[in-house]
C-alpha positions in Angstrom: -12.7 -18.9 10.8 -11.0 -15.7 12.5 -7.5 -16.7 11.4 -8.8 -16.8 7.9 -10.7 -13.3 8.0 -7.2 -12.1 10.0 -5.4 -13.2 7.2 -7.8 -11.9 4.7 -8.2 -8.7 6.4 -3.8 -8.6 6.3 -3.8 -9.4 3.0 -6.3 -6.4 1.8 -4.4 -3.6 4.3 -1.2 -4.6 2.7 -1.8 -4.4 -0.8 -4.0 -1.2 0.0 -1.0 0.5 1.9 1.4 -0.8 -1.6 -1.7 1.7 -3.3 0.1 5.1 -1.4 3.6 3.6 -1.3 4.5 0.5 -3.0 8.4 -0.4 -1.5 7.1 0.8 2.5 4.9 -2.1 2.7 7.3 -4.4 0.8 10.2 -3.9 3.2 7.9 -3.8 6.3 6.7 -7.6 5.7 10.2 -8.2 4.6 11.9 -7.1 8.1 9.0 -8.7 9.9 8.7 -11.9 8.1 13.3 -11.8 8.6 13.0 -10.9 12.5 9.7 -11.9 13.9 7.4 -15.2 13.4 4.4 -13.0 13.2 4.4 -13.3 9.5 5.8 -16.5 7.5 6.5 -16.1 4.3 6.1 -19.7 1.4 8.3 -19.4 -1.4 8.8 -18.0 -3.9 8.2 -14.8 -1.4 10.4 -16.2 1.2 13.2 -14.0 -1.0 11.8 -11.0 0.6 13.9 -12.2 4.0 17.3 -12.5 1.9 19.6 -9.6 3.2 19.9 -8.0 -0.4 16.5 -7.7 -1.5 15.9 -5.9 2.1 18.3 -3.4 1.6 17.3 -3.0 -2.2 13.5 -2.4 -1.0 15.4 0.2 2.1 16.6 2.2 -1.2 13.9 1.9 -3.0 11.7 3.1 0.0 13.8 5.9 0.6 14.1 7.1 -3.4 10.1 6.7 -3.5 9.8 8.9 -0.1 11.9 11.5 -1.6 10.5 11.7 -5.0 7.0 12.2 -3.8 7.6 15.1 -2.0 8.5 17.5 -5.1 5.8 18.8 -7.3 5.8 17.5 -10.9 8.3 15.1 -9.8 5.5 13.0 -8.0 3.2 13.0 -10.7 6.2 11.5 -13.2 6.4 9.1 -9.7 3.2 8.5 -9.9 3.4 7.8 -13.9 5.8 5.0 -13.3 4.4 4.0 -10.2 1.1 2.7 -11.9 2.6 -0.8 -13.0 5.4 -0.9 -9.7 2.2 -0.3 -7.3 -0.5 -2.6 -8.5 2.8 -5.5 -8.8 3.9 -4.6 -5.6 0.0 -5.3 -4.1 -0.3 -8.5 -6.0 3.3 -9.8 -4.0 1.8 -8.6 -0.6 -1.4 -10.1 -1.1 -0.5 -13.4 -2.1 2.2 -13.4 -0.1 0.1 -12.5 3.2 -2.6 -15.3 2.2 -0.7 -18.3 1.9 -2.6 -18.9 4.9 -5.5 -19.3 3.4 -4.8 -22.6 1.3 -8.2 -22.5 -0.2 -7.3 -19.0 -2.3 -5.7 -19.4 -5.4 -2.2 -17.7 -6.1 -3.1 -16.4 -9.2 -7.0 -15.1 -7.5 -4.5 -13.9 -4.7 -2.7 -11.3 -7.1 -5.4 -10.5 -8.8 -7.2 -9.2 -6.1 -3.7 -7.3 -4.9 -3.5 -6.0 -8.1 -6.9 -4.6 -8.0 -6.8 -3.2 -4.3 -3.2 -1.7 -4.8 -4.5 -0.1 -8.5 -7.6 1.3 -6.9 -6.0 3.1 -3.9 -3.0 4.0 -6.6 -5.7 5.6 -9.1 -7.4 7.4 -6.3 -3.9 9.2 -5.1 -2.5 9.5 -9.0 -6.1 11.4 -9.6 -6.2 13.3 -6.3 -2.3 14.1 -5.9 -2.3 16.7 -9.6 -5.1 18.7 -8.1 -3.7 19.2 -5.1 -0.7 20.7 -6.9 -2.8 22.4 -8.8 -4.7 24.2 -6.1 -1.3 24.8 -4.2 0.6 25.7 -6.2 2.6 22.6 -5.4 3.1 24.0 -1.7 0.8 21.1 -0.2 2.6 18.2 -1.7 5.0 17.5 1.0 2.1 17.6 3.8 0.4 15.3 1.8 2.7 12.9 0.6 4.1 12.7 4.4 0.4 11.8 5.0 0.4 9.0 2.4 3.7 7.5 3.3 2.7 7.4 7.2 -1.1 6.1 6.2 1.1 3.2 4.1 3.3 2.5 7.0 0.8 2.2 9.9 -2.0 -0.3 7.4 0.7 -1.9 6.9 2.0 -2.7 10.8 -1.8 -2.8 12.1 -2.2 -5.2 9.3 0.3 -7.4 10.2 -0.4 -7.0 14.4 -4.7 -6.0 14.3 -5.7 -7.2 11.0 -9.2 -5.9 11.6 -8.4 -2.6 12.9 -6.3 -2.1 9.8 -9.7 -2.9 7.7 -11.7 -0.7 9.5 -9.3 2.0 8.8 -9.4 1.3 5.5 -13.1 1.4 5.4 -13.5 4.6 7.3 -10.7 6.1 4.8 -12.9 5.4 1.7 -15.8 6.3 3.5 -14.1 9.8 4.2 -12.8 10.0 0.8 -16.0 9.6 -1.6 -17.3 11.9 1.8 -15.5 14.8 0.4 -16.1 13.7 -3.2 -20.2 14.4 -2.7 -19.5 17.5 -1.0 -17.2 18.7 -3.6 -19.5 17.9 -6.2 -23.1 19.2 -4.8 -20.7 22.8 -4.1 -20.1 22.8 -7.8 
């Protein structure tokens, strides 16, 4: 029972990290899954070990970092990034629950799809009015914050599975936090 919440509880901090950053995550379960046995991929996702498709996800990571950081740029980002993000959380969900032989592949993305979308649409709605009420300035800070939140769910997901949840939990919590205080202030 607590290797199947463990594996639950990977899958959901995975595809909620592919939410801020959708190639970090990728390439994280791709270099563990290659060098460690603390994640084994099934095929088809087994392809994320091949040599090529890690160093493909390395550039992809690194264009994704870079773009994020410049105002306007990261909303065009963040334009494209609403189909690459939600995929990209479907992958890391099913792929992290093959464990879990009881769960559906097709359930499995679905509910990637929906976690990565929902943490996407909460950064692609927050992310203009930062720019707005900075003038763009803030951007960076934040987007350094994103890519760091995406890579550490997405290690503590893989090595503390429920510490990555609570995280997560405690992150929303914050979030619709602030949203309340924002809106009784108005």
């Amino acid at each position: 029972m607590i290797e199947v919440l463990s594996n639950i509880f990977t899958s959901f901090g995975l595809s909620a990290s592919a939410g801020l950053n959708a190639y970090l995550p990728l390439l994280i379960v791709a270099l563990v899954a290659r060098f460690t046995d603390l994640i084994r991929l099934s095929t088809p996702f087994d392809a994320l070990t091949h040599s090529w498709v890690i160093a493909v996800l390395a550039a992809l990571t690194l264009m994704e970092v870079l773009v994020d950081k410049i105002p306007a740029v990261d909303t065009i980002n963040d334009i494209i990034q609403t189909v690459v993000r939600p995929a990209a959380g479907a992958i890391l969900f099913a792929a992290s629950s093959n464990a879990i032989a009881d769960i559906h592949p097709v359930l499995a993305m679905i509910c990637g799809i929906l976690v990565a979308g929902t943490v996407h649409a909460a950064k692609a709605t927050a992310r203009p009015l930062v720019t707005a009420t900075t003038a763009g300035t803030a951007n960076p800070m934040v987007s350094t914050a994103e890519d760091v939140t995406a890579g550490v769910v997405s290690v503590l997901s893989i090595l503390m599975p429920i510490v990555a949840f609570l995280l997560i939990v405690i992150g929303i919590w914050l979030i619709l936090r602030a949203l309340r205080q924002r809106r009784a202030r108005v």
